[in-house]
Steps between C-alpha positions, in 0.01 A plus 500: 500500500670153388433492101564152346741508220312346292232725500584714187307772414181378660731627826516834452094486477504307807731728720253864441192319578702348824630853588138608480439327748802512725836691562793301380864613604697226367488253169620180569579248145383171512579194284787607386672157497304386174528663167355784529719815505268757750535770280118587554695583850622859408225582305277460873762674671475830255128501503481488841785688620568187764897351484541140436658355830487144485522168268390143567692277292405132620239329768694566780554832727862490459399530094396889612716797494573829491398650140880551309420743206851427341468163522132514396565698163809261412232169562262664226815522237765267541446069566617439825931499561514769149507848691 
């Protein structure tokens, strides 16, 4: 399931109706390049039970990578260079 980061809360809505529908065994973060922060991102991955694996940060498949919790968590607190 690839959830957009900017999604917000409408995301979490959008994720149960999608697992109705189909299994999903991996989330994958979108959009994470603009200013949104993704944090809708572990509220999915509770409800659902399903791990995060991946994030897209840019247009271009090099911009996609493995999901890095520590790194993740330190993005939503600190500007980039303060961890």
């Amino acid at each position: 399931l690839v959830i957009d980061a900017t999604t917000g809360q409408n995301g979490l809505i959008q994720a149960q109706k999608f697992t109705e529908a189909t299994d999903v065994s991996d989330i994958a973060i979108a959009k994470l390049d603009g200013t949104a922060r993704g944090g809708i991102a572990f509220a999915i991955a509770r409800e659902l039970g399903t791990p995060i694996s991946y994030v897209g940060t840019g247009e271009k498949v090099t911009d996609f990578a493995e999901f890095n919790h520590e790194a993740f968590v330190d993005a939503l607190f600190f500007d980039e260079g303060e961890a």
